[in-house]
FIZAKE-600179 format. One record per residue: residue number from 1; chain; x, y, z of N, C-alpha, C, O, CB in turn. Coordinates in pm, 1 decimal, always signed. Glycine has a CB too. Example, Ala and Ser with C-alpha at 12.3 -4.5 7.8 and 13.67 -1.06 7.14 Angstrom:
! residues 2
<1,"A",<+1319.0,-569.0,+780.0>,<+1230.0,-450.0,+780.0>,<+1320.0,-330.0,+780.0>,<+1423.6,-331.9,+846.5>,<+1130.8,-447.3,+904.6>> <2,"A",<+1285.0,-225.0,+708.0>,<+1367.0,-106.0,+714.0>,<+1290.0,+3.0,+787.0>,<+1340.9,+113.8,+803.9>,<+1408.4,-59.8,+572.5>> 
//
This chain:
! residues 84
<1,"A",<+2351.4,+490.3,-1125.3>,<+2272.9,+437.5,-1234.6>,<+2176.2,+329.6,-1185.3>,<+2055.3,+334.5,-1207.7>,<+2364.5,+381.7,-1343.0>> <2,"A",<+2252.4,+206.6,-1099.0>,<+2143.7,+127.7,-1037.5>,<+2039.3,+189.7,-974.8>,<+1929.4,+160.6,-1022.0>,<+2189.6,+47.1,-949.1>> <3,"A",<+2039.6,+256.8,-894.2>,<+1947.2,+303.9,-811.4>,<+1830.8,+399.1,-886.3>,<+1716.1,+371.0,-851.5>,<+2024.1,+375.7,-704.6>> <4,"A",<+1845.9,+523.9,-998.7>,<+1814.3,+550.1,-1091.8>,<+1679.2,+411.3,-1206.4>,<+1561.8,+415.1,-1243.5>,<+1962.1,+587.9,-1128.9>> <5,"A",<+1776.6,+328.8,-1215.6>,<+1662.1,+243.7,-1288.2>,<+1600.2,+158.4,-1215.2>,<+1497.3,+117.1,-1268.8>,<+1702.8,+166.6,-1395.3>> <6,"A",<+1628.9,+103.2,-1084.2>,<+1568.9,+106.3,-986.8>,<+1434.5,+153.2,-922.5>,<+1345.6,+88.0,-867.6>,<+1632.8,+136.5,-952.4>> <7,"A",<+1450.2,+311.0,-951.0>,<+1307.0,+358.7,-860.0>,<+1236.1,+429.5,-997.6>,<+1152.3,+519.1,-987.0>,<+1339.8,+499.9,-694.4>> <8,"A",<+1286.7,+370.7,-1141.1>,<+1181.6,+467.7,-1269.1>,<+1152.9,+329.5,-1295.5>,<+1039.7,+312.5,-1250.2>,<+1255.5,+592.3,-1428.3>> <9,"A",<+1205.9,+191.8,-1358.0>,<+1207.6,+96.7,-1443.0>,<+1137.8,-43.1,-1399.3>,<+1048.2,-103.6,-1458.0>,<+1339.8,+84.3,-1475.0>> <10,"A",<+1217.5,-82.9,-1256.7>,<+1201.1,-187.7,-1257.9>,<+1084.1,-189.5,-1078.0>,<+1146.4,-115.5,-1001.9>,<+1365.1,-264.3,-1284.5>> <11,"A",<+1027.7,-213.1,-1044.8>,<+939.6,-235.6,-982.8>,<+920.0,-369.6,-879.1>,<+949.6,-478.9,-927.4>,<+865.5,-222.2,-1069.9>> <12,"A",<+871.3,-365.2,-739.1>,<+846.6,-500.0,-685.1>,<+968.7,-568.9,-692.9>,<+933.2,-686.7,-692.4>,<+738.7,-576.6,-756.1>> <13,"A",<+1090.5,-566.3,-699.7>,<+1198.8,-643.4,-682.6>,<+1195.6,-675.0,-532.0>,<+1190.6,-791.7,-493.1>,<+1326.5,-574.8,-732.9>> <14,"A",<+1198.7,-565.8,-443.8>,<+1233.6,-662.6,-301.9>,<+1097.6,-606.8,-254.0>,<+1056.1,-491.1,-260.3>,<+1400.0,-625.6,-181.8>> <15,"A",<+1031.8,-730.6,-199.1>,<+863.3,-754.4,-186.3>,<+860.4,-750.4,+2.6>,<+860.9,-857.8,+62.7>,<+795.7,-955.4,-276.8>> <16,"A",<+858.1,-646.9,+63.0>,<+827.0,-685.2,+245.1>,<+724.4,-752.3,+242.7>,<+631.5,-680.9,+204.7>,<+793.2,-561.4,+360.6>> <17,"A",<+690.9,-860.0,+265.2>,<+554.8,-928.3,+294.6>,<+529.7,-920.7,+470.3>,<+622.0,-923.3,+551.7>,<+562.3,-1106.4,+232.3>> <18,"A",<+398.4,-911.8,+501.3>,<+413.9,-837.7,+623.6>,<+280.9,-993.7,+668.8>,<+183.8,-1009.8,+594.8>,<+364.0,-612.5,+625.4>> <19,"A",<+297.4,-1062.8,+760.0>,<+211.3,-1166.6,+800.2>,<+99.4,-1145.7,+908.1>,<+113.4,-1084.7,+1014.0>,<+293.2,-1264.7,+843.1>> <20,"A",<-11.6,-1205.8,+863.4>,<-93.4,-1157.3,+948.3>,<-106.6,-1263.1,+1066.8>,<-48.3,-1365.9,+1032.3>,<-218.5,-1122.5,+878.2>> <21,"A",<-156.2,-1273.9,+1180.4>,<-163.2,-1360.0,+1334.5>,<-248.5,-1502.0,+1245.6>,<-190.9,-1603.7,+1284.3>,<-293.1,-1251.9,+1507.1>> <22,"A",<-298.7,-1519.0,+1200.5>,<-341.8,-1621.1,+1122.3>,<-274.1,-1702.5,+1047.2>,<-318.4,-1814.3,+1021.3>,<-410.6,-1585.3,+1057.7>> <23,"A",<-142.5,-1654.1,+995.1>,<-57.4,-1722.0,+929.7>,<-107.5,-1769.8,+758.4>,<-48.6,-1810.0,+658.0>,<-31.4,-1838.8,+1028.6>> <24,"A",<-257.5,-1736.0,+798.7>,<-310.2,-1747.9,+634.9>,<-349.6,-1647.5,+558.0>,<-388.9,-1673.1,+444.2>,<-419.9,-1823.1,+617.1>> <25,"A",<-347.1,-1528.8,+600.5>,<-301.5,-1434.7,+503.4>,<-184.0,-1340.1,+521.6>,<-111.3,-1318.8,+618.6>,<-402.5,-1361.2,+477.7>> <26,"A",<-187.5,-1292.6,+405.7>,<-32.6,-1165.1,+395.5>,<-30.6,-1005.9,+381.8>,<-127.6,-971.8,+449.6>,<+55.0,-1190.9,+254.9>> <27,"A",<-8.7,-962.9,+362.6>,<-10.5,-809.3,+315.8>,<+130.7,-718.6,+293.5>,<+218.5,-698.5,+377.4>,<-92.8,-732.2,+428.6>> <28,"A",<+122.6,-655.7,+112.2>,<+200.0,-614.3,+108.6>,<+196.0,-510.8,+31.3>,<+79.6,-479.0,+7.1>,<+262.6,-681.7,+100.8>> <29,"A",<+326.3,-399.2,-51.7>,<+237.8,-285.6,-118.7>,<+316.5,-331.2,-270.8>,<+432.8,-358.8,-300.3>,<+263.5,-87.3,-45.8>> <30,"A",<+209.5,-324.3,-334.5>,<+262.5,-347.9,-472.5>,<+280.8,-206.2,-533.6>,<+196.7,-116.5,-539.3>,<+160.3,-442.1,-564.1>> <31,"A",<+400.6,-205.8,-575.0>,<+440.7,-44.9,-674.8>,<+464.3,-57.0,-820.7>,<+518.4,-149.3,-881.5>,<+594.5,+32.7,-627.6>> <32,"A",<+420.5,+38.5,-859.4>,<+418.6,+85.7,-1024.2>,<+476.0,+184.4,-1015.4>,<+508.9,+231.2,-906.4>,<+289.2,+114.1,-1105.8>> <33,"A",<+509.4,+256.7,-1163.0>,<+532.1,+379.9,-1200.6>,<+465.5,+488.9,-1129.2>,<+542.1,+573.9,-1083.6>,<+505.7,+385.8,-1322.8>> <34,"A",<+330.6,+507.1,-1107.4>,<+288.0,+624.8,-1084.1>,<+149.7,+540.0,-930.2>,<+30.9,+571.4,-923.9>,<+221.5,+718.1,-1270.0>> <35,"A",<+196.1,+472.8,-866.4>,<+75.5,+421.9,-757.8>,<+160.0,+336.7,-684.2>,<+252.8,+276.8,-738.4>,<-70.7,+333.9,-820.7>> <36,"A",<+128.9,+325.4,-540.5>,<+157.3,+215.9,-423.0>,<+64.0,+213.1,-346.4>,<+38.3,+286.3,-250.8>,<+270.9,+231.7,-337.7>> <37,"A",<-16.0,+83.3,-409.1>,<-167.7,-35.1,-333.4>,<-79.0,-112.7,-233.5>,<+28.9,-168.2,-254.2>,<-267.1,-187.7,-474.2>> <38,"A",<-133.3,-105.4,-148.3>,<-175.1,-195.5,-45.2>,<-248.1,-340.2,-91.7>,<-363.9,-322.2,-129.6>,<-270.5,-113.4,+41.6>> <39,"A",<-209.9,-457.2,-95.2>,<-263.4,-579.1,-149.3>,<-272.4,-697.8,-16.9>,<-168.3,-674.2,+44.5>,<-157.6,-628.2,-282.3>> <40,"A",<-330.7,-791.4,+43.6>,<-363.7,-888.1,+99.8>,<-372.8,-999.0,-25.9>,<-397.0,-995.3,-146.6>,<-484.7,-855.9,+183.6>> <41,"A",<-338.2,-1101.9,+76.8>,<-328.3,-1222.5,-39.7>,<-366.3,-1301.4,+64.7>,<-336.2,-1286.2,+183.1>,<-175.3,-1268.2,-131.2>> <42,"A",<-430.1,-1381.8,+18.1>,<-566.0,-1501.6,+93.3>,<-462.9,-1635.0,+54.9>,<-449.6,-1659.8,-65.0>,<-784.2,-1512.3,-21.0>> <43,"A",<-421.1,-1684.4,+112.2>,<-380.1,-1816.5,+85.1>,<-411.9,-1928.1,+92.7>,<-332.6,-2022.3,+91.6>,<-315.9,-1834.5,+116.7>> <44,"A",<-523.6,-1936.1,+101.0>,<-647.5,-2063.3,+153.4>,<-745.4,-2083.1,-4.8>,<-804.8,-2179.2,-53.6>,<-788.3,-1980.8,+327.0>> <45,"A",<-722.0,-1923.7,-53.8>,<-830.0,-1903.9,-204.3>,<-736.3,-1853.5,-343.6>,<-767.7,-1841.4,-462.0>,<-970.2,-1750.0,-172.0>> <46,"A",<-618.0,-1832.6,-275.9>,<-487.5,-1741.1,-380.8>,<-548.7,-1626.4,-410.1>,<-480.7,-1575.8,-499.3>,<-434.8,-1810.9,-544.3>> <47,"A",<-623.7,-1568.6,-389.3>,<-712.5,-1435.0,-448.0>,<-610.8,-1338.5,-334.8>,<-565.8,-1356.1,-221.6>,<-939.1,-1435.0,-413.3>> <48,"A",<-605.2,-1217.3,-450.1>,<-496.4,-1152.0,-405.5>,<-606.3,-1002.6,-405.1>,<-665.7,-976.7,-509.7>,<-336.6,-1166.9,-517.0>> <49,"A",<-616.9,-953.2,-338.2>,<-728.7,-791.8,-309.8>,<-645.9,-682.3,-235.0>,<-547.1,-697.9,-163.2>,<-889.3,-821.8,-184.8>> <50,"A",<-707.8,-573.4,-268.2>,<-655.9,-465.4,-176.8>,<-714.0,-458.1,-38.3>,<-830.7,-467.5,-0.3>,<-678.3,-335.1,-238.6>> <51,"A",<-597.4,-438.2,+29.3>,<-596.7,-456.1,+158.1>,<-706.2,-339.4,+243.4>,<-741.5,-360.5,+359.4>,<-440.7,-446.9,+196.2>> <52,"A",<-743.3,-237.0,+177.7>,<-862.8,-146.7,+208.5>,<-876.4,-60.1,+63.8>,<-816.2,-52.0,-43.2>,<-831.6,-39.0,+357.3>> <53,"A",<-969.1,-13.4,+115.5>,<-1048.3,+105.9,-11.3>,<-974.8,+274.9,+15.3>,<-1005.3,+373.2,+82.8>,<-1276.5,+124.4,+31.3>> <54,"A",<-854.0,+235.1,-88.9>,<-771.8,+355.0,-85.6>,<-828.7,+533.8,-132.6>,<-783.4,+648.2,-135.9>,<-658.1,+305.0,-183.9>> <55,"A",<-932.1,+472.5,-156.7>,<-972.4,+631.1,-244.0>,<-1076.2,+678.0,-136.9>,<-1081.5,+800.5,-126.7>,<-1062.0,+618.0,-436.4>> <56,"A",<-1170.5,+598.9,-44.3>,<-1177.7,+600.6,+46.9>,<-1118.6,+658.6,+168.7>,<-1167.2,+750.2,+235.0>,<-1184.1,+533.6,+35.8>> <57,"A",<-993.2,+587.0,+194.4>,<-931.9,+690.1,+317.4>,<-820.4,+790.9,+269.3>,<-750.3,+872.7,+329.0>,<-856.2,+597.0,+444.2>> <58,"A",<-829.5,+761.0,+166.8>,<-766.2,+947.0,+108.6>,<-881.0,+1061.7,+121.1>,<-860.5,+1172.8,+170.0>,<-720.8,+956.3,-98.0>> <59,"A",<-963.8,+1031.4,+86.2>,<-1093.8,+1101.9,+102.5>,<-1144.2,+1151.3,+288.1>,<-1178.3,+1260.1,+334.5>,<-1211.9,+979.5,+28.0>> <60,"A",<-1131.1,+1043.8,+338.8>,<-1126.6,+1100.1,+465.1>,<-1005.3,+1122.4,+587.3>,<-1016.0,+1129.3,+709.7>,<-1213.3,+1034.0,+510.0>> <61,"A",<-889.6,+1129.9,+499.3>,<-787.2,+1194.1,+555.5>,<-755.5,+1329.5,+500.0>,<-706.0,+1415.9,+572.3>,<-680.9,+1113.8,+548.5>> <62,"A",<-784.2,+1351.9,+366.3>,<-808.2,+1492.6,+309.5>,<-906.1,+1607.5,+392.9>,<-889.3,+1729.1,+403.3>,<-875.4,+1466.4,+168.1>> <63,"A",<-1016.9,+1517.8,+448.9>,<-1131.4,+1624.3,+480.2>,<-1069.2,+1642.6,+656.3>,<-1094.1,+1739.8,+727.7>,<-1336.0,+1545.9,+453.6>> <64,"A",<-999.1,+1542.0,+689.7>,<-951.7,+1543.8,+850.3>,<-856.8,+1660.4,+833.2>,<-875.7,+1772.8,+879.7>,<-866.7,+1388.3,+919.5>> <65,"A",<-762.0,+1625.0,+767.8>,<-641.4,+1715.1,+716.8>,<-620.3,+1867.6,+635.4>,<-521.0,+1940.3,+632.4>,<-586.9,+1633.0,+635.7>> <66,"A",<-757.4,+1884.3,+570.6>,<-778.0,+1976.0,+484.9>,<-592.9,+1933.8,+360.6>,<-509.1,+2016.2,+324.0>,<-802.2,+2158.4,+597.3>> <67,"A",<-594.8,+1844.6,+344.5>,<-498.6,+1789.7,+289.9>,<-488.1,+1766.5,+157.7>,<-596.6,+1776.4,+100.4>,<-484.6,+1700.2,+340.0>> <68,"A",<-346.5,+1724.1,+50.0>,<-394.3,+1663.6,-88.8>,<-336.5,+1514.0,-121.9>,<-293.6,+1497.3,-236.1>,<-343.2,+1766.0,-211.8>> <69,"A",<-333.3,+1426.9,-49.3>,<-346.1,+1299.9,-2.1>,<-410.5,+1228.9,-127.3>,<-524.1,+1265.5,-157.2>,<-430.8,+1293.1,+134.8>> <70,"A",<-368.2,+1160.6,-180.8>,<-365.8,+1070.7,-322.6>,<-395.3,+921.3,-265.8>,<-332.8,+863.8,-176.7>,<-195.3,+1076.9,-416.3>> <71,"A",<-479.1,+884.9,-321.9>,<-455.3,+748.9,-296.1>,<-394.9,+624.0,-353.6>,<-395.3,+502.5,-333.9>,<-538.9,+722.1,-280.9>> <72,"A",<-338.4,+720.8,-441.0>,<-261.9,+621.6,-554.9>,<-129.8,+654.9,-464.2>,<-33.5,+624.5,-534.5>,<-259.5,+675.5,-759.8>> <73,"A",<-87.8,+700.6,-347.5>,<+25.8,+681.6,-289.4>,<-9.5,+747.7,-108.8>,<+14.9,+845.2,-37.9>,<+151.9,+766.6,-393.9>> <74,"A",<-76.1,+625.2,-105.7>,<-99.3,+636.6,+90.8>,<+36.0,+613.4,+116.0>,<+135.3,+612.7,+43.3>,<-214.0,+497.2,+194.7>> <75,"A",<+17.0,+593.6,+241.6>,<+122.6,+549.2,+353.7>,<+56.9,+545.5,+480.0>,<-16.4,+629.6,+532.0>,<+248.4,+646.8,+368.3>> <76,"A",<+103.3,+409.7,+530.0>,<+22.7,+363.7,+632.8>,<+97.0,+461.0,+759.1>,<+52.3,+464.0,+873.7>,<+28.8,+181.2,+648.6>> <77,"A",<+169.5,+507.1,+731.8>,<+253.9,+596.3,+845.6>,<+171.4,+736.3,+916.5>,<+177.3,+788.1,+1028.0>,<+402.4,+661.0,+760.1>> <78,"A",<+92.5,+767.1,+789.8>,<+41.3,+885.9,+762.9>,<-78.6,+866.8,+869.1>,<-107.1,+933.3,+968.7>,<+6.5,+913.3,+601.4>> <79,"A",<-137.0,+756.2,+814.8>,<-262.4,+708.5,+852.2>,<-239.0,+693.2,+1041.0>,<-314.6,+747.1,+1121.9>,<-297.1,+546.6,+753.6>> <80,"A",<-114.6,+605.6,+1079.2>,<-135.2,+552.7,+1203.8>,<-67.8,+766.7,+1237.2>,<-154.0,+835.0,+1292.7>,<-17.6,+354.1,+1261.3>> <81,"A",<+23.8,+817.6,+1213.6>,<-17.0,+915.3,+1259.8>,<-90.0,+1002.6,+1325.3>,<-69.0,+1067.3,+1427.9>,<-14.4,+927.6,+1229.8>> <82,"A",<-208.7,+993.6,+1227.9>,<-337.9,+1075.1,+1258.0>,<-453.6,+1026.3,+1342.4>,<-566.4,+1072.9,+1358.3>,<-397.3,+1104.5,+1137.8>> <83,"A",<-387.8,+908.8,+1396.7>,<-500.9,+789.5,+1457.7>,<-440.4,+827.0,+1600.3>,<-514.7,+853.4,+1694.9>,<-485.4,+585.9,+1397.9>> <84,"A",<-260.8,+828.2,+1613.6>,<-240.0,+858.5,+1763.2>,<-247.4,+1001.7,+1731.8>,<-236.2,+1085.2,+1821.6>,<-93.7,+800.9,+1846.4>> 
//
């Protein structure tokens, strides 16, 4: 049952924040119901942005891939994949 309302209900409970060599910004993936963004957070301005233009490299991992690659659910796995 936990796990169940877990991955339909409740969202962002345990947050990986991933640090960048600067120590002044962050990056992490914020999840919803139906999307997982990629977000950077500026800590010098608090302005919180997406960490790249997801519809963007769905778009050109689709045309690399002949693929159906969403960008409402990348994965950076996918991405460094296709890079090595």
């Amino acid at each position: 049952m936990y796990a169940n309302y877990n991955n339909k209900t409740a969202f962002n409970l345990n947050t990986n924040v991933n640090w960048f060599d600067n120590k002044k910004e962050a990056w992490f993936i914020d999840y919803s119901q139906k999307t997982k963004v990629y977000k950077q957070v500026e800590f010098t301005s608090g302005k919180i942005n997406n960490l790249f233009d997801h519809k963007a490299i769905a778009t050109f991992l689709n045309k690399k891939e002949k693929d159906s690659i969403k960008a409402v659910n990348l994965s950076l796995q996918e991405i460094k994949n296709l890079i090595y």
